[in-house]
C-alpha positions in Angstrom: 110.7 144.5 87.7 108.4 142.1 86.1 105.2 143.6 88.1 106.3 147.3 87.0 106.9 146.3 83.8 103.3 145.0 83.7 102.1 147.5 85.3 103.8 150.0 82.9 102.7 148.6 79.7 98.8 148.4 81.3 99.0 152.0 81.9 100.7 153.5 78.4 97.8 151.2 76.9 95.0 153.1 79.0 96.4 156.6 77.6 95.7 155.4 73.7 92.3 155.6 72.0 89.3 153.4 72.1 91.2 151.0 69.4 93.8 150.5 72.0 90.7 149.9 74.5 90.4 146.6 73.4 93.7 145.5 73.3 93.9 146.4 77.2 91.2 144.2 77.7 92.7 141.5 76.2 96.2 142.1 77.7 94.1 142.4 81.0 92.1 138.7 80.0 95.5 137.1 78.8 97.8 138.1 81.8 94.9 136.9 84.2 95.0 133.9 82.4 98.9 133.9 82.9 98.6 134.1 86.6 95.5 131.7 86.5 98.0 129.2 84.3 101.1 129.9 87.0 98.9 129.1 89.8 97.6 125.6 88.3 100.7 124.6 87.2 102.2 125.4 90.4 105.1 127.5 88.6 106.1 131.1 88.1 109.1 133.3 86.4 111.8 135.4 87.5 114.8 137.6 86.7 117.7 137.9 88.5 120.4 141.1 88.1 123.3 139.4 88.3 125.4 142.1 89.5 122.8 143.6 92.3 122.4 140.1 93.3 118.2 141.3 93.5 115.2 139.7 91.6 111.8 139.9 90.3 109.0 137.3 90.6 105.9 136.7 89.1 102.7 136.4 91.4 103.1 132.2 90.7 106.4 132.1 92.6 104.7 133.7 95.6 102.3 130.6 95.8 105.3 128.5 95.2 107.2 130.0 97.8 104.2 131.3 100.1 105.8 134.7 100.3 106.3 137.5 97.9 109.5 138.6 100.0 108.6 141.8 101.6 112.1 142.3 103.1 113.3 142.3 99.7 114.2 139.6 97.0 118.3 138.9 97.0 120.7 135.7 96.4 121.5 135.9 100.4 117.5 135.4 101.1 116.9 132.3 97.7 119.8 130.5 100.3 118.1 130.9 103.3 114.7 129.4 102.2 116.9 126.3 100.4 116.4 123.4 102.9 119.4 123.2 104.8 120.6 119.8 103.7 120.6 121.8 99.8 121.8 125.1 100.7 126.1 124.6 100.5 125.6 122.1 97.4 123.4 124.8 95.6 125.6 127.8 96.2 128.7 126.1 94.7 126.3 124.7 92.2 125.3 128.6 91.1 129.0 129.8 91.8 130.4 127.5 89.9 128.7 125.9 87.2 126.4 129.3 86.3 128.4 132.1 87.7 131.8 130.7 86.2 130.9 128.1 83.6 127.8 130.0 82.7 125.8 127.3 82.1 122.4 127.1 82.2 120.6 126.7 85.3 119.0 123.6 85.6 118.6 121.9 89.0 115.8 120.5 91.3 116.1 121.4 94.7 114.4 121.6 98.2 112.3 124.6 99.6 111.4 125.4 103.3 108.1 127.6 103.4 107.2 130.2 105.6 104.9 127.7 107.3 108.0 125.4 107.8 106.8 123.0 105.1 109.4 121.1 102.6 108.9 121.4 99.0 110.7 120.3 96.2 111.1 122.8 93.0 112.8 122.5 89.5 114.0 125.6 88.6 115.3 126.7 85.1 117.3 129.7 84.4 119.0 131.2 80.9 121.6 133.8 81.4 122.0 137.0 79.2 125.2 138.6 78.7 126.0 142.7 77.6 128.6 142.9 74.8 131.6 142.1 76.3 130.3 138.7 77.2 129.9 139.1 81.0 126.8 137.9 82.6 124.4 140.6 83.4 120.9 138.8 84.0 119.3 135.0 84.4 115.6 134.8 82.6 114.3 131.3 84.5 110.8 129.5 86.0 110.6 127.8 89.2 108.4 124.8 89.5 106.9 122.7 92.3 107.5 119.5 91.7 106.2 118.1 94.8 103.7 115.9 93.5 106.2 114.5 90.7 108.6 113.8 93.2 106.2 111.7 95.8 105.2 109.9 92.2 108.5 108.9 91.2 109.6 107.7 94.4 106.6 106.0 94.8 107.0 104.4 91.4 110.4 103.6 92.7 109.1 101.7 96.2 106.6 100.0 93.5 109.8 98.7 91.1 111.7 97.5 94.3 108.5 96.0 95.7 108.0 94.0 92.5 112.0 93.3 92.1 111.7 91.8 96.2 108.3 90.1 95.5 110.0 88.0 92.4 113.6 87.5 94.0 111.6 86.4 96.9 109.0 84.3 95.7 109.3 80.7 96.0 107.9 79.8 92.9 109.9 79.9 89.7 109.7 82.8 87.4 111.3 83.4 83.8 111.2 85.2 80.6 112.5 84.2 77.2 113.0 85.4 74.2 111.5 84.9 70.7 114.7 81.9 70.2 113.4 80.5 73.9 116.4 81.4 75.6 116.4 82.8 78.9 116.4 86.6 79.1 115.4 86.6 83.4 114.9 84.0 85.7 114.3 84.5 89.9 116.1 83.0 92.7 113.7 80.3 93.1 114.9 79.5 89.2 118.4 79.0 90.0 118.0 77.4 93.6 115.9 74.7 92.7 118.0 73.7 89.3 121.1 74.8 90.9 122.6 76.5 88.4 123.9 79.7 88.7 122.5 83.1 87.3 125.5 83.1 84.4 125.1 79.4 83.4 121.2 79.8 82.7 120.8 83.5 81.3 121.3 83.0 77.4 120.7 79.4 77.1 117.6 78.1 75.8 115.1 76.4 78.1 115.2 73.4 76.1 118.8 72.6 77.3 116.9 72.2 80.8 114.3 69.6 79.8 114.6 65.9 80.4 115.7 64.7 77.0 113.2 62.2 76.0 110.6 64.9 76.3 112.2 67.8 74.2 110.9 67.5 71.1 107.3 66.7 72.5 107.8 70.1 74.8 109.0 72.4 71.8 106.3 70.9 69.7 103.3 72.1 71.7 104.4 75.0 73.0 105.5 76.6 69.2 102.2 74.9 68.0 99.5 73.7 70.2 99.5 76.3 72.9 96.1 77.2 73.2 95.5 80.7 72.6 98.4 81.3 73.3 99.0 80.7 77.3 98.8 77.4 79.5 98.3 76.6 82.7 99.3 73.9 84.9 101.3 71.9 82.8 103.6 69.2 83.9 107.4 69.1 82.8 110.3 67.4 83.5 113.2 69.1 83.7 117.3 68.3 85.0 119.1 70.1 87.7 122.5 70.6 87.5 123.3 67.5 89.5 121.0 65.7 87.0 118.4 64.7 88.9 114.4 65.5 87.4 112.9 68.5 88.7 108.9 68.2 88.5 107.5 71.3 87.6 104.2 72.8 86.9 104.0 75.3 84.5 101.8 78.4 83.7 103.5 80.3 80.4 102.1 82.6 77.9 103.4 84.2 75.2 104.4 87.4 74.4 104.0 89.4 71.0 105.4 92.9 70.2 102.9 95.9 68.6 103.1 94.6 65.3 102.1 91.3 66.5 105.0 89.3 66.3 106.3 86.5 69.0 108.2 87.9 71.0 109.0 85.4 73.8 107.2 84.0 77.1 107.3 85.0 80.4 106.1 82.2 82.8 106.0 80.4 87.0 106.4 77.4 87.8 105.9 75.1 90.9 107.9 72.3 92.3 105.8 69.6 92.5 109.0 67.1 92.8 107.5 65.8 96.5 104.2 66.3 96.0 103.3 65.4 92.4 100.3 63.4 93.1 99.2 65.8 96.2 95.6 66.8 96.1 96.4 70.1 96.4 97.9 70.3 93.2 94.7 68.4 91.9 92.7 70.9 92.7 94.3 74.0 92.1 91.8 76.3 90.6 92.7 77.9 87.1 90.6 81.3 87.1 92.2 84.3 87.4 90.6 85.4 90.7 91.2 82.2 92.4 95.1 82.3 91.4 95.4 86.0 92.2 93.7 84.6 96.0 96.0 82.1 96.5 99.3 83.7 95.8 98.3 86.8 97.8 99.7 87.4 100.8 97.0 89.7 101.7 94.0 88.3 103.9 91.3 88.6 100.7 87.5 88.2 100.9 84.5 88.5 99.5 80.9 88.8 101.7 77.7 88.8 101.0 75.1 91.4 102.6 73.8 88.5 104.8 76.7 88.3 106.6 78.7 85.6 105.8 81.7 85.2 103.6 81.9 83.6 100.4 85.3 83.7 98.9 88.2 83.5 101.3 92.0 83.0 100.5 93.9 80.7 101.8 95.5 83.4 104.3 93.0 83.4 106.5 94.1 79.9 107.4 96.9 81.3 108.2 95.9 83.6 110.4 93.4 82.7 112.0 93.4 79.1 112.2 90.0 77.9 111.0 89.8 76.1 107.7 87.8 78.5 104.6 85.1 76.3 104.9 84.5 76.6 108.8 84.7 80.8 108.3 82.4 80.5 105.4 79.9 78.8 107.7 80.4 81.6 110.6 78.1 84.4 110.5 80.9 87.5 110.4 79.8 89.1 113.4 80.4 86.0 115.2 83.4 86.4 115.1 84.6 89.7 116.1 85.9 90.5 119.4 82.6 91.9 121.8 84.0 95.2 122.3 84.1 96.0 118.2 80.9 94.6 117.1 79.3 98.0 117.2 81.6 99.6 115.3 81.6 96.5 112.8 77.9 97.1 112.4 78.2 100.7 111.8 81.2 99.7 108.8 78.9 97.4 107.3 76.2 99.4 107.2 77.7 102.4 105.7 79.2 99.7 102.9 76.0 98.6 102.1 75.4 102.7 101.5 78.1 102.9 99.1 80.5 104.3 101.0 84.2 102.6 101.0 86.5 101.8 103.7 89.6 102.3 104.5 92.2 101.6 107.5 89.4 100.1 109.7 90.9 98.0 112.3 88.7 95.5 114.7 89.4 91.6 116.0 88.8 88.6 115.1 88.4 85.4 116.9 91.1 82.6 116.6 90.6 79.0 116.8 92.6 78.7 119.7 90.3 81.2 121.4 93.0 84.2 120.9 92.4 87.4 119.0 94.4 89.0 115.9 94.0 92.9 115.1 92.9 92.7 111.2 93.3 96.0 108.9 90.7 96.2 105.9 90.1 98.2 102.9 86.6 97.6 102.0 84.2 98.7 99.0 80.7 96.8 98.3 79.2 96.6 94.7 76.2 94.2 93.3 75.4 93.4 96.7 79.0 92.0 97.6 81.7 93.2 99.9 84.9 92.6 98.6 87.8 93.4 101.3 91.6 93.2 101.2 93.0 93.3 104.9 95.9 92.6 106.5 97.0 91.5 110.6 98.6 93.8 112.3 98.5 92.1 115.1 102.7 92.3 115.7 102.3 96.1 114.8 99.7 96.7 117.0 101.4 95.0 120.0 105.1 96.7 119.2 103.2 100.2 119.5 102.4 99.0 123.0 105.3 97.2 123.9 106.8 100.3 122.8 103.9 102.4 124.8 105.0 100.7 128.3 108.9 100.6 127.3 108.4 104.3 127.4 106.6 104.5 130.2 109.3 101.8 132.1 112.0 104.2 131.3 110.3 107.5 132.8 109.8 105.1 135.7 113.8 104.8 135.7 114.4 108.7 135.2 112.2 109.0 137.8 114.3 106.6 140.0 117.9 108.3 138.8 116.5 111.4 140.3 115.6 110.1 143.2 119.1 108.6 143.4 120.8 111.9 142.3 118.8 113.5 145.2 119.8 110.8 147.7 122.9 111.1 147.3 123.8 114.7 147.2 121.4 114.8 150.3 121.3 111.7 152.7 124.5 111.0 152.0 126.1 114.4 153.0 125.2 114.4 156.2 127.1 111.2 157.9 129.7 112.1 155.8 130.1 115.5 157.4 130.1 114.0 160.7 132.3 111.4 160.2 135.0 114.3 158.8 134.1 116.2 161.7 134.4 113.7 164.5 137.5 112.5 163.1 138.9 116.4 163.1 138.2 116.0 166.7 139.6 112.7 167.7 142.7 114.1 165.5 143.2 117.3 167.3 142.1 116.3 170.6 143.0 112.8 171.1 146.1 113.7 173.2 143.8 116.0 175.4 141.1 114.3 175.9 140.8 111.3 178.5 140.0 108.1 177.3 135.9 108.0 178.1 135.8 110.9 175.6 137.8 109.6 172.6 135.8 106.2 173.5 132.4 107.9 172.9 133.9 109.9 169.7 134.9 106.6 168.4 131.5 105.2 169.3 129.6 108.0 167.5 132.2 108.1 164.3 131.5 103.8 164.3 127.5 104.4 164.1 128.2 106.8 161.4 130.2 105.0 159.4 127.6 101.9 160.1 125.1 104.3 158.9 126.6 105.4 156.0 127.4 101.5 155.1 123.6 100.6 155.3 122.8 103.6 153.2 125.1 102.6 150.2 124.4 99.1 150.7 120.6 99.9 150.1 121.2 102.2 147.7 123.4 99.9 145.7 120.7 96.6 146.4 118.1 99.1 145.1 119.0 100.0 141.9 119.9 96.4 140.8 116.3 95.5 142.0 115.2 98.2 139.5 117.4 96.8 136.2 116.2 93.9 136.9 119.9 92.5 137.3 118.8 91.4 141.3 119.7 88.0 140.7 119.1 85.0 143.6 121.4 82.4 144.5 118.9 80.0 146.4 120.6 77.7 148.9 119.4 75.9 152.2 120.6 78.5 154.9 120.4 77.9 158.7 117.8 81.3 159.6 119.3 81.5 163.3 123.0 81.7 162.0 121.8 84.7 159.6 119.6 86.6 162.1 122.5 86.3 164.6 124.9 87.6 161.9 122.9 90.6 161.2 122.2 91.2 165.1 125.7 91.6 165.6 126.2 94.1 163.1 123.4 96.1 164.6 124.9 95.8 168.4 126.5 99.1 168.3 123.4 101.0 167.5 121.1 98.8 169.9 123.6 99.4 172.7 123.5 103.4 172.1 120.0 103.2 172.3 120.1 100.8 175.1 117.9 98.5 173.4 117.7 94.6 173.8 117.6 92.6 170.6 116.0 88.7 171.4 116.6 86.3 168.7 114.7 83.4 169.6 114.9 81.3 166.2 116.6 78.2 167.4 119.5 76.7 165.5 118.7 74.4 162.6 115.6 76.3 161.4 116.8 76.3 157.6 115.0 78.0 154.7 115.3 78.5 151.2 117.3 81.9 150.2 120.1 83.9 149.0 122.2 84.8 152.2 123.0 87.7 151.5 120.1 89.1 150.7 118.5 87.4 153.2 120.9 88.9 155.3 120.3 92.4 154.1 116.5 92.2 154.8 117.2 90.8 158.4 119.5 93.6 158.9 116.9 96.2 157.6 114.0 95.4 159.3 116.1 95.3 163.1 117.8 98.4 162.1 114.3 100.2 161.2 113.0 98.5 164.7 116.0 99.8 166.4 115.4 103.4 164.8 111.9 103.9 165.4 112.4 102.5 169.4 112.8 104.4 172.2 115.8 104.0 174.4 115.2 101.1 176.6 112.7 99.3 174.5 113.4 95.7 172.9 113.3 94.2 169.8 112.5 90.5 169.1 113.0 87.6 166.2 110.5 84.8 166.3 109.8 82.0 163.6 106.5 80.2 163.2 106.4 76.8 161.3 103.8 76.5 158.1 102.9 73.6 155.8 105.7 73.9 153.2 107.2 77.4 154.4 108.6 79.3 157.2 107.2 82.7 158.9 110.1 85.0 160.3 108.4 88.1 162.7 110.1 91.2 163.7 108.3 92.9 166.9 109.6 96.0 168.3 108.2 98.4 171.4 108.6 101.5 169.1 106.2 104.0 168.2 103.9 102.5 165.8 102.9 103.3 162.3 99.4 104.5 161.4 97.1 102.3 159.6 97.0 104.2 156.8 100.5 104.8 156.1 101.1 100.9 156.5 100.1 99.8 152.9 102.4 102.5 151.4 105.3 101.2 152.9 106.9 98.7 150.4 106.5 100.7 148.0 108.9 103.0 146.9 106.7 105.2 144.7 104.3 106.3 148.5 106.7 105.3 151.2 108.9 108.5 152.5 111.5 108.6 154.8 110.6 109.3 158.6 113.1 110.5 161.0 113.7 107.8 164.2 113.1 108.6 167.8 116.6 110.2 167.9 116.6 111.8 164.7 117.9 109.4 162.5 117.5 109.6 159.3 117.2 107.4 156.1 116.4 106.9 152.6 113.0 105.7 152.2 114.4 102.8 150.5 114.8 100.3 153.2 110.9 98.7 152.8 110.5 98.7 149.5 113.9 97.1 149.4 112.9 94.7 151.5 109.9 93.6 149.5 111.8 93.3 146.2 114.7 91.1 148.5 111.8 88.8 149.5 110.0 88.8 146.1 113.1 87.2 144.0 113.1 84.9 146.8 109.8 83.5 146.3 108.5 84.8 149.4 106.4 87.3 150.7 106.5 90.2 153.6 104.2 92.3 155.3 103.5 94.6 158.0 100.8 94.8 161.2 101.4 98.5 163.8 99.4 99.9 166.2 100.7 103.5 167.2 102.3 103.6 170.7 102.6 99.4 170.5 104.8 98.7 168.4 105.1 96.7 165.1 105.5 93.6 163.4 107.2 92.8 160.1 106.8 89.3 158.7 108.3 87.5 155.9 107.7 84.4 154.8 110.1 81.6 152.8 110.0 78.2 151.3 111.2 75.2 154.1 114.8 74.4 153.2 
């Protein structure tokens, strides 16, 4: 409506005489200057037919909203483009409080654009009603606000930071007014004199002076304060407990627009332990010196030569070298080798005039480490003058963070793996162990007793089968949460590798193979018996599956200096040479089937290798194909 209307008024204007020429012109100037003005100031106007629901816009609220609405303007599409987390308090908002109430609109709100940005908008609306008092129309602007948003809540993070930074100062910090009495004081205020916020607030800071130095106190500071501040001064004063409180002092006064004294605001230090420190000798009094040594920030000023010559005392802090052994340091001495050039090139464009901002490098410790420093950096009358910051901690949380990420892919990756595992490997002894027990159930009466022998033969290697699988499985995945724990005892190796032997007869004898443990009794070792077990029982069982029927398998045991060597040799069939560095790990190993088809997980090895590693040990593997191999593994003397 508000285009046509325009448009309407441009053309009746066109149709008059040359008199009326003019005025279109200036129409023409005034309404470009209209848009122009809607455009700067971010803002347009609309008007809304209340009973259609449908509204007009001015050419400003298509840059406000980055659309002029082409699938038509209605209240169903201003609620769509309201950011979701507005959209049900400003519908009951205009049902209610404009619609019912018919009050004015006023309300600031959030808009999603086209382009999926968030902005914020103020919009303003006055209703018009026909005679019998309804509603009929809403005249209103719509503003962007954006920018006046981000300010305020930046002056609001500004007001907390200074509340934080006074509350959590440790020097004392108060305000009084023109009688001297208290109007603030900080934490430190209250901790250090142990009163409480009530019993100081009000009362004059007099009361809080020792007494034989009252009078002296109230005399200078109303009289003799020169021009009008001071700083450094020593005073007495009584905590609650009445004991002196040594402070120094740094006041100044405070006079309203017309002049008048208006009260003090001042800091103090406690100087109770260290009155006659030289520290507090020679504090500096300028203003830039102060401003250095309360900062935080790491501060510092540099000449074009390359050395520093103003430091604060935060660099002490940081990086462990006193101000005067950095002052005497040439800068790019000490910066980390691998940021130099880059150092140079910041350096040189500050000495060009141009500022810096966000550039991060290293610097050298005294203890030979490095810390990540952060500097803004703008050079003027052939001086440098920098505020950084370490971000060191930040720096190193973003990669702790990095490889936490890339730990946990490593665990979803593992899960998988798992998930596969078991809704593979383990399906298959499973179904024959259902289906030779369906046999020995339905034929046990018929068959003679060879053949229910040999079904319960082949249902007990399944079942052993299916044991070692879980049992891996189940070892596995503590070895990957890390929650593989050792319980490291003297064990007797013979006793173990006979324990583990014997659990692996009934596959040796089905495979007719001969297992030799020749470890004599009284070998011992450090380890965890069970998971020494375990390993023991993997390695025979992988010797036994990759053997041909017939062929032997044998446990030997070679003394060293402080540890002992256990060897697994087998006649199988040999791994090749390059498949025999993939095979503790569980990322390259695969699962092979044995010379009868047996299958596996793949998880034995690198199983293995984690068993051996929380045991202080080590393993490893030598194969030639059609000889054989050997696994060794290697623990601490008991």
């Amino acid at each position: 409506m508000i285009v046509q209307i325009k448009a309407v008024i441009m053309q009746k204007i066109k149709t008059k005489s040359k008199e009326s020429e003019d005025l279109f012109e200036d129409l023409k100037n005034k309404a470009y200057f209209l848009d122009e003005a809607e455009k700067i100031a971010k803002f347009g106007y609309y008007v809304l037919d209340i009973s259609s629901g449908k509204w007009e816009q001015s050419s400003g609220l298509d840059e406000v909203f980055g659309t002029n609405f082409p699938e038509g303007r209605t209240l169903e599409v201003w609620l769509s483009i309201i950011h979701p987390d507005d959209r049900e308090k400003m519908k009951s908002y205009f049902k209610k409080d404009v619609l019912t109430e018919l009050q004015p609109f006023d309300k600031k709100y959030r808009i999603l654009k086209p382009d999926h940005s968030v902005i914020w908008v103020h919009g303003k609306g006055k209703l018009s009603f026909n005679d019998s008092g309804q509603p009929v129309n809403m005249f209103g602007t719509i503003q962007d606000i954006s920018e006046q948003k981000r300010i305020e809540e930046e002056i609001q993070d500004i007001k907390h930071l200074y509340e934080n930074l006074v509350e959590t100062s440790q020097e004392l910090i108060f305000q009084t007014n023109n009688e001297g009495r208290f109007i603030f004081v900080n934490k430190a205020c209250r901790d250090i004199l142990g009163f409480s916020h009530q019993e100081m607030i009000g009362r004059r800071y007099v009361e809080f002076l020792q007494s034989d130095i009252i009078h002296e106190e109230e005399v200078f500071f109303m009289e003799s304060l020169p021009e009008d501040q001071l700083r450094g001064r020593e005073s007495v004063w009584v905590s609650k407990n009445n004991t002196p409180v040594y402070l120094r002092l740094n006041i100044r006064k405070i006079y309203n627009e017309e002049g008048q004294y208006n009260g003090a605001i001042g800091t103090a230090y406690d100087i109770t332990d260290a009155i006659n420190a030289e520290r507090l000798a020679k504090q500096k009094s300028e203003e830039l010196n102060n401003y250095f040594t309360l900062s935080l920030d790491l501060l510092a000023v540099a000449n074009f030569k390359g050395y520093f010559t103003m430091l604060n005392p935060s660099w002490k802090r940081v990086l462990g070298f006193s101000l005067e052994e950095l002052k005497s340091k040439k800068i790019i001495d000490l910066i980390h080798p691998d940021d130099i050039e880059a150092t140079i090139k910041v350096i040189q464009e500050l000495q060009n005039g141009k500022e810096t901002e966000s550039f991060i490098n290293r610097y050298r410790c005294k203890d030979k480490s490095y810390r990540y420093i952060e500097w803004r950096s703008k050079a003027k009358n052939r001086k440098i003058y920098a505020a950084a910051r370490d971000v060191t901690d930040h720096i190193l949380l973003e990669k702790s963070l990095r490889k936490a990420n890339d730990n946990l892919k490593e665990l979803n990756y593992q899960k998988d793996k798992f998930l596969y595992i078991i809704a593979h490997d383990l399906r298959n002894p499973l179904n024959n162990i259902l289906g030779f027990m369906e046999l020995l159930y339905t034929n046990f009466n018929n068959n003679n007793a060879i053949e229910n022998y040999e079904l319960v033969r082949l249902l007990s290697g399944n079942v052993h089968s299916l044991y070692e699988l879980v049992e891996n499985l189940l070892n596995w995945a503590l070895s990957q949460t890390g929650k593989l724990k050792a319980s490291l005892t003297n064990i007797d190796l013979s006793v173990q590798v006979r324990r583990a032997i014997n659990h692996l007869k009934s596959l040796a004898d089905a495979k007719q193979i001969i297992i030799d443990n020749q470890i004599p009794d009284g070998v011992t070792v450090v380890a965890d018996e069970h998971m020494l077990n375990t390993v023991v029982r993997n390695l025979v069982s992988n010797s036994i599956k990759f053997s041909h029927p017939g062929g032997y398998v044998k446990v030997v045991h070679k003394q060293l200096d402080d540890r002992t060597l256990v060897e697994i040799h087998d006649s199988g069939v040999g791994i090749e040479a390059s498949e025999v560095l993939r095979l503790f790990n569980a990322e390259t190993t695969r699962s092979t089937p044995g010379t009868q088809g047996e299958g596996g997980t793949g998880f034995g090895l690198p199983l293995c290798n984690e068993l051996i590693k929380v045991q202080n040990g080590e393993i490893t593997a030598t194969s030639q194909v059609g000889k054989g191999s050997i696994f060794s593994f290697s623990l601490r003397n008991g």
